[in-house]
C-alpha positions in Angstrom: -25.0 -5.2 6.4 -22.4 -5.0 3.5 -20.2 -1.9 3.4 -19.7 -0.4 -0.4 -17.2 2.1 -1.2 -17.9 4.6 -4.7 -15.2 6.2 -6.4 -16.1 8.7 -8.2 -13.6 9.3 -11.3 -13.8 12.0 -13.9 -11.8 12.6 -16.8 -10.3 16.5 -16.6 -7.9 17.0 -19.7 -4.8 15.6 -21.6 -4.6 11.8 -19.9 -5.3 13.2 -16.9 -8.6 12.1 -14.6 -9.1 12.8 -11.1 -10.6 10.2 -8.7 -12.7 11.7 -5.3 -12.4 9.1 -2.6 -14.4 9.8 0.4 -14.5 13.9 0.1 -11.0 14.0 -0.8 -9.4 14.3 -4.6 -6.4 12.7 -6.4 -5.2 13.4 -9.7 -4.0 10.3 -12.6 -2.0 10.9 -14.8 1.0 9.5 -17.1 4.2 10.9 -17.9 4.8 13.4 -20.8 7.0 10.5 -22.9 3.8 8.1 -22.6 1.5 11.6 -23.7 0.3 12.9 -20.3 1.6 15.8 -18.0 2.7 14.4 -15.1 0.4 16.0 -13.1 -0.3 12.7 -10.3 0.9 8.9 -10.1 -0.2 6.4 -12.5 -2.7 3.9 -11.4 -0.8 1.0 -10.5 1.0 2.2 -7.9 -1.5 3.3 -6.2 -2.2 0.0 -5.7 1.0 -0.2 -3.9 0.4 2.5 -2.0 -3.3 1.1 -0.7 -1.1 -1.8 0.7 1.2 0.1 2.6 -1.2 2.5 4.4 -3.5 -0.9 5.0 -1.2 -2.6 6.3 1.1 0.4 8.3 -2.6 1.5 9.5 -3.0 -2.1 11.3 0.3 -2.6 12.7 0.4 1.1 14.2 -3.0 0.2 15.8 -1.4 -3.4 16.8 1.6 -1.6 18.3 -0.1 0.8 20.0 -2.3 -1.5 21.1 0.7 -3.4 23.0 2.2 -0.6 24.5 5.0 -0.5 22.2 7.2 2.8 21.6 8.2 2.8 18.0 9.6 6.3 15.8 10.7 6.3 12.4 8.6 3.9 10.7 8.5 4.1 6.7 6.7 1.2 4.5 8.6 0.5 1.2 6.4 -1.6 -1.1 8.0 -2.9 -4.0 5.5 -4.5 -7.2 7.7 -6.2 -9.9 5.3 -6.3 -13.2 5.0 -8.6 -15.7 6.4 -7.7 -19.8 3.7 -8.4 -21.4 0.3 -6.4 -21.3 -2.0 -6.5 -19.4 0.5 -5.6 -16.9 0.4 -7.2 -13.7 2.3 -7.3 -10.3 3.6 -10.8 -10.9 5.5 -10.3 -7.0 5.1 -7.8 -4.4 7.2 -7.5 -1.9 7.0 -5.0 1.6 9.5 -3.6 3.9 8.7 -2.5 7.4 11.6 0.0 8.8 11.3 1.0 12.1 13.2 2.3 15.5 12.1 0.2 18.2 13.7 -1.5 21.3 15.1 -4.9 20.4 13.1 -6.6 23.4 10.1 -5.7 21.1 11.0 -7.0 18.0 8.9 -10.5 18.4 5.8 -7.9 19.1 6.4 -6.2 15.9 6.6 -9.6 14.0 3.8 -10.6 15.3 1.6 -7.2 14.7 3.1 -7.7 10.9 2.1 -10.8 10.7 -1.6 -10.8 12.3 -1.8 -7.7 9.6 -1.0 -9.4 6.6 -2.4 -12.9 7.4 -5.8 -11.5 9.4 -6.2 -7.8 9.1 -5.3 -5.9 5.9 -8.1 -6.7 3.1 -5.7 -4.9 0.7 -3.2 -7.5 0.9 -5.8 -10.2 1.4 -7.1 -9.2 -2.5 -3.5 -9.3 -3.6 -2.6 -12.5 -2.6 -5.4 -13.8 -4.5 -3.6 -13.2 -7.6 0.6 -13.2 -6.3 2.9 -13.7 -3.9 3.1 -10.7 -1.4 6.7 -11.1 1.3 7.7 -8.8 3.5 10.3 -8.5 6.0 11.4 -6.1 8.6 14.3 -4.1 8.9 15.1 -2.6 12.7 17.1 0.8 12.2 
């Protein structure tokens, strides 16, 4: 059976829409110099952000998964876009920080990598239309 997901979005004033995702709300808008208020993040880095919880989602679940302790883990996903409209991430690139013992960095590689190459259908739709790197960074 095929799973669908429905986004509900509804303009609310100004530039400003909000989007309901699964019983809970987020607001769009642009900044004041482009004509909006500021209220909530612009589309496209949303985008960004769907990447990182996909993929930090899967290698938390990975890691745990392996037994493996880990603290202070932050995502940084960077999307470079193009200069002329429409635009487009023309190069993604993530970061995985963490604090983990050094003995378990080959396990986090490897939970990384089985989420970006198996796991995360967010990064799976990106690469279909540019490159997406990553690398990790042990603190």
């Amino acid at each position: 059976m095929q799973t669908s997901h429905v986004v509900q979005t509804h303009y609310t004033d100004g530039m400003s829409f909000e989007s309901v995702i699964n019983n809970h709300s987020i607001i769009l808008d642009i900044d004041e110099a482009g004509g909006g208020s500021d209220k909530g993040p612009t589309p496209k880095p949303l985008i960004l952000s769907a990447l990182g919880g996909c993929t930090g989602i899967d290698v938390v679940s990975i890691l745990n998964k392996m037994h493996v302790p880990y603290s202070n883990f932050t995502i940084i996903v960077n999307g470079t876009l193009s200069d002329e409209h429409p635009k487009v991430y023309t190069h993604i690139h993530i970061k995985y920080v963490i604090s983990l013992n050094s003995a378990d960095q080959e396990k986090m590689m490897k939970a990384v990598n089985l989420s970006l190459d198996k796991y995360c259908g967010v990064s799976a739709m990106l690469k279909k239309v540019c490159p997406v790197t990553s690398e990790i960074i042990y603190r």
